[in-house]
C-alpha positions as CSV (number, residue, x, y, z in Angstrom):
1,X,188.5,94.0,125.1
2,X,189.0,90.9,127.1
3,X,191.0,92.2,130.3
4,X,193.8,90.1,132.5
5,X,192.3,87.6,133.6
6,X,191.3,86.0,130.1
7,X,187.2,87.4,131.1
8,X,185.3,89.0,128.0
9,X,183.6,91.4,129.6
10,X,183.7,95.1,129.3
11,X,182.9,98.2,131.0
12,X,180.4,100.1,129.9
13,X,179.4,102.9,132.4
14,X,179.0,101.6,135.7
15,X,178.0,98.3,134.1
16,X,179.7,95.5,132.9
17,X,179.0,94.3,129.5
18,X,179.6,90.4,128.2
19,X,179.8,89.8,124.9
20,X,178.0,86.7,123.9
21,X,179.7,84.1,121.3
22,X,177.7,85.5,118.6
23,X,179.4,89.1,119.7
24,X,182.4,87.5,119.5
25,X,182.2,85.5,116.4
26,X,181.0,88.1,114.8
27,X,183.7,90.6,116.1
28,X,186.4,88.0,114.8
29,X,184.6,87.7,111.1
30,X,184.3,91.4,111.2
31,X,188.3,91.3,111.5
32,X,189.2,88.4,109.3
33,X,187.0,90.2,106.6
34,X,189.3,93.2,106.9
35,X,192.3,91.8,107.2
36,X,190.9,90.2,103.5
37,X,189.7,93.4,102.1
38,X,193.2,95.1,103.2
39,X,195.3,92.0,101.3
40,X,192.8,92.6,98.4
41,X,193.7,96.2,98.1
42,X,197.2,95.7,98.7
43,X,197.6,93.0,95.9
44,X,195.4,95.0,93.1
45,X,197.2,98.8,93.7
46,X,198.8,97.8,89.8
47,X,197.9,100.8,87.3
48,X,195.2,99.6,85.0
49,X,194.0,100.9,81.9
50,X,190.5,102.2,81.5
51,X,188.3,102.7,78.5
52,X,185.4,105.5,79.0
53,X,182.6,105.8,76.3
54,X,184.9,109.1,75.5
55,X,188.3,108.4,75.6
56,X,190.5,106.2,78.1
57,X,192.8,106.6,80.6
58,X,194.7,104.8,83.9
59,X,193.7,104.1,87.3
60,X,194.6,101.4,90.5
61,X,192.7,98.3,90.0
62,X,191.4,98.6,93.0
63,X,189.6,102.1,92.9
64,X,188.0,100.5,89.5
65,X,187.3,97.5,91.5
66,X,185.8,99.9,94.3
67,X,184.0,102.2,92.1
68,X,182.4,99.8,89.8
69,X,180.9,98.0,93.7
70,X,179.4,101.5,94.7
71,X,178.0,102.3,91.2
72,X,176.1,98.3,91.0
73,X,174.9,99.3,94.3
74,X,173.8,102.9,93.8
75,X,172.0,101.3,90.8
76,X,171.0,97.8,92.2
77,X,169.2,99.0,95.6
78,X,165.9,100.5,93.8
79,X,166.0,97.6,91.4
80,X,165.9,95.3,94.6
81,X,163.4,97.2,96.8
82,X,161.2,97.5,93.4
83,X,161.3,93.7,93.2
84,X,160.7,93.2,96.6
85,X,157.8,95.4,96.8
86,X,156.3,93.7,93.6
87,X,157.3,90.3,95.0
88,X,155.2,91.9,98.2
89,X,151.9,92.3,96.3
90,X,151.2,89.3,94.5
């Protein structure tokens, strides 16, 4: 955290630490990205409905919206490495 006197530099131990821009830049992506996802969420909490291969039901957009990321990358990761790994050989 930047202290008083408008320094970034932080205490780490007995040491200080700086934070280079990159840090920094980073750090403040990292936070605009949340402050994103949050309004994302926040604007998709409606109740949707959802059709299974047996039957149907209702759920926040957002948890189908969350649940359909994990399960592409659950599935998509070995497909990728796979690739990669062929990609690797030739």
């Amino acid at each position: 955290m930047p202290k008083a006197g408008g320094s970034d530099v932080e205490q780490s131990g007995d040491q200080p630490v700086e934070r280079t821009r990159r840090e920094q830049a980073r750090l403040y992506a990292a936070g605009v990205l949340g402050a994103i996802i949050v309004l994302f969420a926040f604007f998709n909490l409606r109740s949707v409905k959802v059709d299974w291969v047996a039957g149907s039901g209702h759920s926040p957009l957002i948890l189908v919206i969350v649940i359909a990321f994990l399960v592409g990358a659950v599935v998509g990761r070995p497909l990728l490495s796979r690739l990669q790994e062929s990609a690797r050989r030739k």
